[in-house]
N, C-alpha and C positions, 0 to 999 in steps of 0.2 A: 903118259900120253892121254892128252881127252877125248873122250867118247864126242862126236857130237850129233845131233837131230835137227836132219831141216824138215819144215816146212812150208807148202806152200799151199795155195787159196779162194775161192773166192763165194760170200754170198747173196744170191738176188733178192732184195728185200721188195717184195710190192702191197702196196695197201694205198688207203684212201683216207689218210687222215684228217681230214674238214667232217667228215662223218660225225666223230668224237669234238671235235673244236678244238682243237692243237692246232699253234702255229708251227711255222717251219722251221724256226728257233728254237723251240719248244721239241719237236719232233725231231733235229737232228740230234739234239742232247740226251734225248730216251733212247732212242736207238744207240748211243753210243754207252750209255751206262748199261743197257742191257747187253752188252756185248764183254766187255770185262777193261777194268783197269789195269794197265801195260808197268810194265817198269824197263829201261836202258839201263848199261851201264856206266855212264854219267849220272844217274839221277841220284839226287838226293836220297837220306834213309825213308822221309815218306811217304814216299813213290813205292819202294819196296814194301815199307809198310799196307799200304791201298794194292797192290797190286792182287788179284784174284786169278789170273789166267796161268799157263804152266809156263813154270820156270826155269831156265839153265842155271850156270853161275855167274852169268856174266849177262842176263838179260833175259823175258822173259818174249814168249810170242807178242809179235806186233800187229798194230790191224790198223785200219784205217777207213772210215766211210767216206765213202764218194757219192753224195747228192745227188741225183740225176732227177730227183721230181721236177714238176712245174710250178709256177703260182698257180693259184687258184683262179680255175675260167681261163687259163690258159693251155691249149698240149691235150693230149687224151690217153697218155702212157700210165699203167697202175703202178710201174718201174718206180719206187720212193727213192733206189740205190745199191749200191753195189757195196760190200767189205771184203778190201782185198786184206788177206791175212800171209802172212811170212813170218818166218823166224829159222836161226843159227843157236840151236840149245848147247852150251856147252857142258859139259858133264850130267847130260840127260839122256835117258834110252826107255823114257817109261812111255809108249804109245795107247797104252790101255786110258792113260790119263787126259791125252790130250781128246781122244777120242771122246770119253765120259765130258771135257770142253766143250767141245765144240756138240755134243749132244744136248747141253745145257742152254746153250746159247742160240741152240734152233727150235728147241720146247719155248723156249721165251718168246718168240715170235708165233707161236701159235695163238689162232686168232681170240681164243678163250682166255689165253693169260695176257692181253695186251690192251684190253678196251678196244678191242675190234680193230683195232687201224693199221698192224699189218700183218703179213705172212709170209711163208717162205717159197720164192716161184723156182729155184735151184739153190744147191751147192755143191762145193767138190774142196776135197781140200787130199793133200797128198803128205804124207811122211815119210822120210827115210832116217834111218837109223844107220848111222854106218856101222860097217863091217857086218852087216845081216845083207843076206843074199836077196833080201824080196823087202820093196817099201809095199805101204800099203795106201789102197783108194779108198776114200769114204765119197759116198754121195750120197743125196736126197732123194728120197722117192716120196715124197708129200706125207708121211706118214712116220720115217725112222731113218735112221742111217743106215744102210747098205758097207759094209767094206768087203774089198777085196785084195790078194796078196797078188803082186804083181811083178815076177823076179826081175834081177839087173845084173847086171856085172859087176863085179865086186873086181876093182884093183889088188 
């Protein structure tokens, strides 16, 4: 029988990239490499290969940026976008790991390691491991992750 780990996501990216002179071609590509290479399982060996983020056996966490910035001169939102994250780990239970993830992936956005252009305005992101009686919350508090153990019912 497989162990399996979901979870689930999301984080608010805000900055002002015309600051640094990035376009938004430009800026939704860095945002995305900074976030980590994915692998399905359909994908070829390498996709597995590039893949950096945690992995099941059968795939690993998935993400996805959703743009919400403006052009330029237009809109007055610092909102550059939201990364919904999800994933169905199979034969994975390590949450120490995804955690020290997604710790990486929000030190990258600090405004020191990015040429100034964004930041982290939230995030939250959930895990459960089945057959453990408590998933856990991580959140942002503009400084660290925060987690907490948050029990459930266990079928």
């Amino acid at each position: 029988m497989s162990q399996w780990t979901h979870v689930a996501g999301a984080i608010r990216i805000d900055g002002i990239p015309s600051l640094t002179g990035i376009s938004q071609e430009e800026e939704i590509k860095e945002i995305e490499s900074l976030i980590g290479n994915t692998a399905s399982y359909d994908d070829g060996e390498d996709a597995w290969d590039r893949c950096n983020v945690p992995c099941g056996s059968e795939g690993s966490i998935q993400r996805k940026f959703i743009f919400t910035g403006h052009d330029e001169g237009v809109g007055h939102s610092l909102s550059r976008g939201v990364v919904v994250i999800w994933a169905d780990l199979r034969d994975y239970g390590d949450e120490d790991a995804i955690i020290a993830w997604l710790r990486k992936v929000l030190e990258n956005f600090k405004i020191d390691n990015n040429k100034g252009a964004w930041g982290i305005r939230d995030a939250i992101l959930s895990i459960e491991v089945e057959g453990r009686k408590e998933k856990t919350l991580c959140t942002w508090n503009e400084k660290e992750i925060v987690t907490a153990k948050v029990e459930r019912e266990i079928d």
